[in-house]
N, C-alpha and C positions, 0 to 999 in steps of 0.2 A: 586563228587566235585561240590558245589555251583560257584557264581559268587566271594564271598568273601574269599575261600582261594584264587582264585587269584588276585585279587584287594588289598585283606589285610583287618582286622577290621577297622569301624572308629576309630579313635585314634588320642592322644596327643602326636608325635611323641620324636625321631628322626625314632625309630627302632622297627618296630612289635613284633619283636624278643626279644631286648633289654628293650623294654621301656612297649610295649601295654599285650608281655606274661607277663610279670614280674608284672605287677600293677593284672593281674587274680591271679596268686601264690596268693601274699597280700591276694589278696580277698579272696581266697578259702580258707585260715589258718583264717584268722577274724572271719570266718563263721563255721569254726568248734571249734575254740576256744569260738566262741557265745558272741560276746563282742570285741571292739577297744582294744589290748594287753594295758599295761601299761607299760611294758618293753617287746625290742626285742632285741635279737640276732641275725644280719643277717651276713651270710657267703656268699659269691660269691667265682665260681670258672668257672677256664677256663677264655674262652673268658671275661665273665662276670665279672672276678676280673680284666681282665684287661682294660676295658673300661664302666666301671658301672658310672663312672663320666660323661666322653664324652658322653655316650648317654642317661643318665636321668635314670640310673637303678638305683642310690642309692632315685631318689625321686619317681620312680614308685615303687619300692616296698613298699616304705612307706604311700607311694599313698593307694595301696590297703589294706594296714593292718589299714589307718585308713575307708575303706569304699568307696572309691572314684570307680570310674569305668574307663574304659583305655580312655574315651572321654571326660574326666572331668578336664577343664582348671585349677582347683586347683592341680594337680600332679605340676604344674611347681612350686609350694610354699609349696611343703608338710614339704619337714624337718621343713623349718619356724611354719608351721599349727600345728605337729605334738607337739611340745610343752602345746598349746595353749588346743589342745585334749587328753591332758592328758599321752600322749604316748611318752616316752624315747628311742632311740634306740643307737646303735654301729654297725657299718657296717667292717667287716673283709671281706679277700680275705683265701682261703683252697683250699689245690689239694688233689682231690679225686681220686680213682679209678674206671676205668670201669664205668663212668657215663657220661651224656650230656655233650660238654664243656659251656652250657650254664643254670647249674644248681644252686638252690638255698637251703640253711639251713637258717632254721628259728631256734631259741630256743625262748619264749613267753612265757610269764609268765601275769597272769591275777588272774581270780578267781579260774584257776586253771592251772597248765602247759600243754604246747606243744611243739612237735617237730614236723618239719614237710621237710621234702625232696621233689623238684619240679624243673622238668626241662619247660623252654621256649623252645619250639622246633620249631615255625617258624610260621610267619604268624599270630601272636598272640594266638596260641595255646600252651596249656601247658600239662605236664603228672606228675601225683603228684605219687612219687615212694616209700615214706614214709613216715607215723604215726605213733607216738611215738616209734620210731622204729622199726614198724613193716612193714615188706614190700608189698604194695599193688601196683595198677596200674591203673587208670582210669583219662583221661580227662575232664569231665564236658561238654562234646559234647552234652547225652543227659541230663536229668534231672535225679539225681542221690539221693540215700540215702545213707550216711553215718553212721552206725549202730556201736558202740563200744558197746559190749556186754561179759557175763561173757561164755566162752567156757564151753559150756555142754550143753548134749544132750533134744532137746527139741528147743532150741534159734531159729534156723534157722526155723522150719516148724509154731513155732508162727506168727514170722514175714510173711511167705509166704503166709500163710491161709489167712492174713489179707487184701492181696494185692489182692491174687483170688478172694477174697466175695467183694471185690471193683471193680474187674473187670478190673485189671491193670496186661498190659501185663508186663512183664520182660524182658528187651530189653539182658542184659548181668547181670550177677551174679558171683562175686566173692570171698570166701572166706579165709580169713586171720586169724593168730594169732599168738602170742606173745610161747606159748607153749600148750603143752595141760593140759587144765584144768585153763590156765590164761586167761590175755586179747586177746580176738576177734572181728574183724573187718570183718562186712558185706558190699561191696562194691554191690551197687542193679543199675544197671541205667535199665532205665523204656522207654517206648513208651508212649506219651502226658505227659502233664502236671501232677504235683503231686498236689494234693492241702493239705494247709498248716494243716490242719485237721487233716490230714492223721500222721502226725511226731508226733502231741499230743498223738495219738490213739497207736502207736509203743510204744513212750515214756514210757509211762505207762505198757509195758507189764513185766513178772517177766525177771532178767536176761540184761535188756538192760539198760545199764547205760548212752548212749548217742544218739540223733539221730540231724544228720544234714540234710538240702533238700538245693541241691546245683540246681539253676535253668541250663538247658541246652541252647545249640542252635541250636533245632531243637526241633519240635510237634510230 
């Protein structure tokens, strides 16, 4: 434990929890969707559906879906902003099961769609629980690759080979998929920094259809 889980991120208050995870969710769906959505669908549930107003959750997440970061004095103007940038949204409240009570659905529509599943679990941390309905699990603690790829054999030791001849260690690796034989989901977080180079160089390999590099916090 740093000094910042217990102090809390810097942030545009009221609620680490409420206001500062929720504007990362935004962000971490932005960034795999690759682009400010043009329409969102945001569900709040639990806690979250019941005080997203009082505590600035309907304009932190819009915050992060247009790009903003949790310290960024424009969250208090985003619905207003969010016009302006091109970006529609509708905010509902949903009870779920067996999840965070302080979780979030996205549905995104852009150049291409998204869903995405995210709890704020405290502190301004978050845990992203699903893409495109597929269920994964990772933070953005460290510096992470988002990999959507076609399931079949071969995918994973491309990607890997790639990282070894780079000389990047693999902090945690996980993988996901939709069935066998459909869509898959490489979850990589990494030790230091990834540079941006590196997601061109993935991109490109046969089989992977999508790569995100979500920065961490921590080297």
């Amino acid at each position: 434990m740093d000094i910042f889980d217990i102090l809390g991120p810097v942030m545009i208050g009221p609620s680490s929890s409420h206001t500062a995870g929720v504007v990362r969710i935004g962000n971490v769906a932005r960034r795999i969707l690759g682009a400010t959505p043009e329409k969102a669908h945001i569900f709040f549930h639990g806690s979250l559906a019941k005080t997203f107003r009082g505590h600035g959750s309907d304009k932190a997440i819009v915050a992060g879906l247009l790009g903003f970061k949790p310290e960024d004095v424009r969250i208090r103007n985003s619905l207003e902003l969010a016009g302006e940038m091109g970006l529609t949204f509708e905010i509902r409240t949903v009870e779920l099961e067996n999840v965070h009570p302080n979780t979030v659905v996205l549905e995104l529509e852009g150049s291409k769609p998204l869903t995405m599943q995210a709890a704020s679990v405290g502190g301004g941390n978050i845990m992203v629980q699903k893409i495109n309905e597929i269920d994964v699990l990772f933070d953005g603690y460290y510096d992470t690759l988002v990999i959507i790829h076609e399931d079949a054999p071969g995918a994973v030791s491309l990607v890997t080979n790639i990282l070894a001849v780079e000389k990047i260690n693999i902090a945690n690796m996980k993988m996901h998929r939709s069935k066998k034989g459909g869509k898959g989901i490489m979850i990589i977080e990494v030790d230091g920094r990834l540079d941006r180079s590196l997601t061109n160089v993935i991109a490109a390999l046969p089989r992977v259809e999508q790569v995100t590099k979500l920065t961490g916090a921590v080297t």
